[in-house]
Wavefront OBJ file of the C-alpha trace (Angstrom):
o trace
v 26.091 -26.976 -8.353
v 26.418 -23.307 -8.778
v 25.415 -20.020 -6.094
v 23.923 -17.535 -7.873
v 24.130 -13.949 -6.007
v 21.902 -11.066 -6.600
v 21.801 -7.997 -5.221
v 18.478 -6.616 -4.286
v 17.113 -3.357 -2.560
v 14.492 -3.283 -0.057
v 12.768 0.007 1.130
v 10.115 -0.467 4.118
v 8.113 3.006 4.698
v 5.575 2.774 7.957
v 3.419 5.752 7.929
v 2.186 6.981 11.890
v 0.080 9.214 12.924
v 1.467 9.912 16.786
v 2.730 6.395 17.817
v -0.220 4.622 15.611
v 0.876 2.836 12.390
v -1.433 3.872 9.907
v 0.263 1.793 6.776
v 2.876 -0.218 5.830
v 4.705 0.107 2.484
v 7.468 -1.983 0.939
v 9.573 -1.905 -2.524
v 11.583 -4.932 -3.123
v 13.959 -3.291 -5.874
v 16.350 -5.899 -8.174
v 19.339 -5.495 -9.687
v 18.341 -4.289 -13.293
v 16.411 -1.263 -10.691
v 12.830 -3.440 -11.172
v 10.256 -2.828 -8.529
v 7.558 -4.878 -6.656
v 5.415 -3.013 -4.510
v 3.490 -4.553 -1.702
v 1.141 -2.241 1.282
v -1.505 -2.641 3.466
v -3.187 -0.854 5.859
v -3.121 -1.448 9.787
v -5.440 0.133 10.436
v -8.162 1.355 8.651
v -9.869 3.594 10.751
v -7.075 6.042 11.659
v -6.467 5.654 7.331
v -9.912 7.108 6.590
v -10.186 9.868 8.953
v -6.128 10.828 7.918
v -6.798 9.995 4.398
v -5.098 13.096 2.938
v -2.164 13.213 5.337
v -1.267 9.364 4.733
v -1.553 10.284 0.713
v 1.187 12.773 0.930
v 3.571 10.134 2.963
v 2.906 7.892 0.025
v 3.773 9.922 -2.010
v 7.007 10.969 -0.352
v 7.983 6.821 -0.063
v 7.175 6.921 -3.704
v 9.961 9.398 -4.463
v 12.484 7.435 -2.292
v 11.701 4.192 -4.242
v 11.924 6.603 -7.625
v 15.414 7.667 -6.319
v 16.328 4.275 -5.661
v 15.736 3.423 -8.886
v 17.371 6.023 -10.373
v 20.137 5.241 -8.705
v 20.319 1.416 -9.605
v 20.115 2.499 -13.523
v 22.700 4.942 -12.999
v 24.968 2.806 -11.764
v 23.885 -0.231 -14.329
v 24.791 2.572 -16.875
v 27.864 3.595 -15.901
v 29.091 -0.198 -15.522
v 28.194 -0.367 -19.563
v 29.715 1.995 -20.324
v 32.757 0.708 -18.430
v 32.535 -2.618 -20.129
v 32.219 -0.425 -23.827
v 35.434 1.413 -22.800
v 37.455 -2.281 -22.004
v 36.024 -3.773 -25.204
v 37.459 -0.786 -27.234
v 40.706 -0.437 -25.973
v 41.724 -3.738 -26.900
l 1 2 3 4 5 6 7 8 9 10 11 12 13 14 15 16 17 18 19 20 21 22 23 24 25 26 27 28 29 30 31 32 33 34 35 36 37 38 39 40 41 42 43 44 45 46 47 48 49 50 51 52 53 54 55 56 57 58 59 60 61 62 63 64 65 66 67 68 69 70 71 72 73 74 75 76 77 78 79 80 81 82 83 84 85 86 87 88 89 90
């Protein structure tokens, strides 16, 4: 029997218009900085009559999950280049 352990990222964006949520958005980021994106609106009818509005929060959550990611591959990097350093000094 073994436990595997992963470490994962999740970002959850809910755009609102007042106290209405318009749309939900989620990234589900893994450790090699992979992404899964899942939304959905709830509720349509605020969505179309705010459609350019809730395209510029999207766009904004997009650009978290981007830094995220950027992040996550920064940090993979650097822990190669760690392990480089280790194998050479020996």
């Amino acid at each position: 029997m073994t436990l595997e352990i992963t470490k994962t990222t999740k970002i959850v964006g809910r755009i609102k218009i007042d106290d209405t949520v318009v749309k939900t958005m989620t990234a589900d980021i893994d450790d090699k900085g992979v992404t899964t994106h899942n939304s959905w609106l709830d509720n349509p009818e605020v969505y179309t009559t705010n459609r350019r509005e809730v395209r510029d929060q999207e766009e904004a959550f997009q650009d978290a999950v981007y830094a995220a990611e950027d992040a996550i591959i920064a940090e993979l990097g650097a822990g190669s280049k760690e392990k480089k350093g280790v194998m050479n000094a020996g």
